[in-house]
N, C-alpha and C positions, 0 to 999 in steps of 0.2 A: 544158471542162477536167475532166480525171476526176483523182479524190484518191484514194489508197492509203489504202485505210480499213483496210488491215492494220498500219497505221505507227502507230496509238496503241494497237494490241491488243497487251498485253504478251506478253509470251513465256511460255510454261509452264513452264519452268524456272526464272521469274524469281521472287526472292523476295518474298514477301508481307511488307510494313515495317509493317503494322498486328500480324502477328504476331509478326515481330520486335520490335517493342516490348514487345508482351505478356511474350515468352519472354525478354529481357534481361535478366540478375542487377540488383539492386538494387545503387548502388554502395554500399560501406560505410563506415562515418561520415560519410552523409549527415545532414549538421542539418536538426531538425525544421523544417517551414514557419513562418512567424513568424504571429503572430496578423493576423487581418485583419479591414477592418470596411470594407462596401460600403455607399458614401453613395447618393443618389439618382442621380449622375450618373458609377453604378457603371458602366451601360450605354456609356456616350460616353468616359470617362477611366480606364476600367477601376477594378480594384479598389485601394484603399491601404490599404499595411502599417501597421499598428500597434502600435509595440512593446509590450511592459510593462514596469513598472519593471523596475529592476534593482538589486541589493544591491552594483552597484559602486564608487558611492561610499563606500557606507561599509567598505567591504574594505579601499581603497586608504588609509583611516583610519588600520583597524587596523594595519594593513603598518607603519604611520608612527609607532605606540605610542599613538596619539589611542583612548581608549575609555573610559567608555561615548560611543555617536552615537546621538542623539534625531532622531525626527523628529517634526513637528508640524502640525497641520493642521484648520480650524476647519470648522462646517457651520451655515448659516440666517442668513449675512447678507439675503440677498435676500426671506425672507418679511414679511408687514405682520404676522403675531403670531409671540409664543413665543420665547423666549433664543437668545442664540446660544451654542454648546458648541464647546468646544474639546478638543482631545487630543491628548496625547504619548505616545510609544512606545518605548520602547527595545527592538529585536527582539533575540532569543537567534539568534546565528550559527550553532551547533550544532539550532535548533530551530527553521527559519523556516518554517510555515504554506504549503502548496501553492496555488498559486491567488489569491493577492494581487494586488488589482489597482486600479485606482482608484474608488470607488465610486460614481462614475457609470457606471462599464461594466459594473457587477453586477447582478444581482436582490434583488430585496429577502430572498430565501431566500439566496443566498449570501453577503450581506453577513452575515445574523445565524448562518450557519454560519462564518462568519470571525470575526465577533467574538468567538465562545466559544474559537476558537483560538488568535485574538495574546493573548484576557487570561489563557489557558493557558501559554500559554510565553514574554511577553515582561511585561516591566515599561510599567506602562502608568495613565496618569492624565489627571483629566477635570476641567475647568473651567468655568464657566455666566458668562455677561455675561444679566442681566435685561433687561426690556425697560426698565425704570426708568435703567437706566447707559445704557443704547443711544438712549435719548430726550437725557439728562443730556451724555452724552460724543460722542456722535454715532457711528454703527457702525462704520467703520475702527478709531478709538480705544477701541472697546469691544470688537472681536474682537482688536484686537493684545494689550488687557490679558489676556484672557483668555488667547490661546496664554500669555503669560507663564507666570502663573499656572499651569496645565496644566505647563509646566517645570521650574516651583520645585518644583511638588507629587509631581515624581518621585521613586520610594522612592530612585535612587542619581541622587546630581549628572550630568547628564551632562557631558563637555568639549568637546563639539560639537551643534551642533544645527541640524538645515535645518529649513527653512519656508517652506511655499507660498506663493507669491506676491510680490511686491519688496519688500516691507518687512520690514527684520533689526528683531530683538527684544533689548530693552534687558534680556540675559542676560547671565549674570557670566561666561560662557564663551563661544567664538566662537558665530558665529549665521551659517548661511549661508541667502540667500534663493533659492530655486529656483522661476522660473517654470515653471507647469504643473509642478510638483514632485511633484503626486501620480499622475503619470503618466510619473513618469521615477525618484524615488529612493523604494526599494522603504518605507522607516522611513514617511516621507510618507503614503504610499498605506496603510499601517497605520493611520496617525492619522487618517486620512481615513474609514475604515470603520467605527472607533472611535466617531468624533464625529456621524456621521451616524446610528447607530445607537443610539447613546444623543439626540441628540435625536428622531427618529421615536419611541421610547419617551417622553418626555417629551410630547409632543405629544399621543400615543393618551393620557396619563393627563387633558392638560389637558381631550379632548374628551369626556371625564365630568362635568367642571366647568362645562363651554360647552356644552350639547347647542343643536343648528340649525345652524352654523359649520363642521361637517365636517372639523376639526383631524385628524382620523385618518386622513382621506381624503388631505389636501393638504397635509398638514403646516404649515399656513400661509401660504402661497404666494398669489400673488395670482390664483388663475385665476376663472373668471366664476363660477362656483357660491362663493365665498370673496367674491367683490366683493358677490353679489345677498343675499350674508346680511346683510354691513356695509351696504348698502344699507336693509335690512328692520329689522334689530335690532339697527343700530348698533353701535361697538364696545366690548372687555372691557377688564380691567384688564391683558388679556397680550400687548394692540394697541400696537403701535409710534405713539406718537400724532402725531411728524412726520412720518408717510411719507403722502406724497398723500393717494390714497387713506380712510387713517386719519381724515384729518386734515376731509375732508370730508364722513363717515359722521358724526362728532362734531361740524361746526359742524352738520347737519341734526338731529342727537337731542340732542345738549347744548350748545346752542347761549353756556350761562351760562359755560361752562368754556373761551369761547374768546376769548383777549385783545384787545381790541378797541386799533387801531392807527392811533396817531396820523395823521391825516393834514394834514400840510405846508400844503399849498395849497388847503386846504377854503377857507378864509375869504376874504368877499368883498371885492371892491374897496373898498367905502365905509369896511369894518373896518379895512382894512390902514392906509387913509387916516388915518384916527381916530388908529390907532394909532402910525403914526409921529408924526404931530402930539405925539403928549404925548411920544413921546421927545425931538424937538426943543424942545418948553418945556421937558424937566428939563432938557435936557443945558444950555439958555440961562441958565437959574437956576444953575448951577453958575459 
């Protein structure tokens, strides 16, 4: 069988759609691409969109006469040393900062070129839970006081306030809880940049105080270089001392500082024997 090998040879008149593309006008008010962020399994399920916050909740606020709208948002539950810091924001709608985003998706350079921007042009305050309360209170209870606190300490009350994650805050004005809030409402992702960046400063000052610990490194975090120090040189007075971890560095180096705990079912058979016997003679004497 013979095949017309002229029937896939395009024609010379025929238009080139690689240049047609090229040469096609842009159409106009095309929206920008939205930001994007390629996981591992960018190759197989292609790329996904991710937005960034957005200022429109708290617009649809203002629309409503609701102003000022705080947003609030804590950083360092998760490390074994160092406070946790909390922070709130009230952004200027006329003055909002380019580039806001959540500050896990930033550099550590653009978080602290942010920070000198929202405390430029928004109202903005910062509150410290020690390790001492986070030990005492246990850390949920010691990051919600803190957002509080970070709240009350705003130069103007606000009459609305979100907060990352589902628990509302015992604030004298609405309190809305926004999961992943610092990646959807823009006040949030403020307070987020805020509070993460004053504790990494906190941190750098503490590992002046601790040299070996690498506090400036890791900010306190539990990674292997943070465990092999607690490990080595056991831990400080800025150690969370119920967290694992902690809590295991200090039965091995201060073993005197750790309450030793009743045990139930230590005692042997013959004692227990003994010992009910004399409950039964009192209770017979009675």
């Amino acid at each position: 069988m013979i095949r017309d090998k002229t029937a896939k040879t395009p024609a010379k008149d025929a238009p080139n759609k690689d240049a047609a593309k090229k040469a096609a006008p842009a159409r106009a008010g095309k929206a920008p691409a939205p930001k994007v962020s390629a996981g591992k399994s960018a190759g197989k399920k292609g790329i996904i969109a991710i937005a960034s916050p957005s200022f429109r909740r708290e617009r649809a606020l203002i629309k409503r006469g609701v102003w000022p709208v705080a947003g609030c948002d804590e950083a360092g539950r998760g490390p074994l040393a160092g406070p946790v810091v909390a922070a709130a924001v009230i952004l200027d709608p006329d003055r909002i900062p380019r580039g806001i985003d959540d500050s896990k998706r930033l550099t550590a350079e653009e978080r602290e070129r942010l920070f000198d921007k929202i405390c430029a042009t928004a109202q903005v305050s910062v509150a410290v839970a020690s390790p001492s309360r986070i030990d005492r209170d246990n850390i949920l209870r010691a990051s919600l006081w803190a957002l509080k606190r970070a709240v009350v300490a705003l130069p103007e009350a606000p009459r609305h306030v979100f907060v990352d994650g589902r628990d509302r805050l015992d604030t004298p004005c609405d309190c809305e809880a926004v999961i992943g809030g610092d990646g959807i409402v823009l006040s949030i992702a403020a307070a987020s940049i805020v509070a993460k960046v004053t504790r990494d400063r906190l941190m750098c000052a503490l590992a002046q105080d601790c040299p070996g610990y690498g506090f400036e490194q890791h900010k306190g975090y539990g990674v292997p270089e943070h465990l092999d120090a607690l490990n080595r040189l056991g831990p400080t007075v800025h150690h969370r001392r119920f967290f694992a971890p902690v809590a295991a560095a200090r039965a091995k180096h201060m073993p005197w500082t750790v309450e030793p705990v009743q045990d139930l079912f230590g005692g042997t058979a013959v004692q227990m024997q003994v010992e009910a016997s004399v409950e039964v003679d009192a209770s017979a004497g009675l």
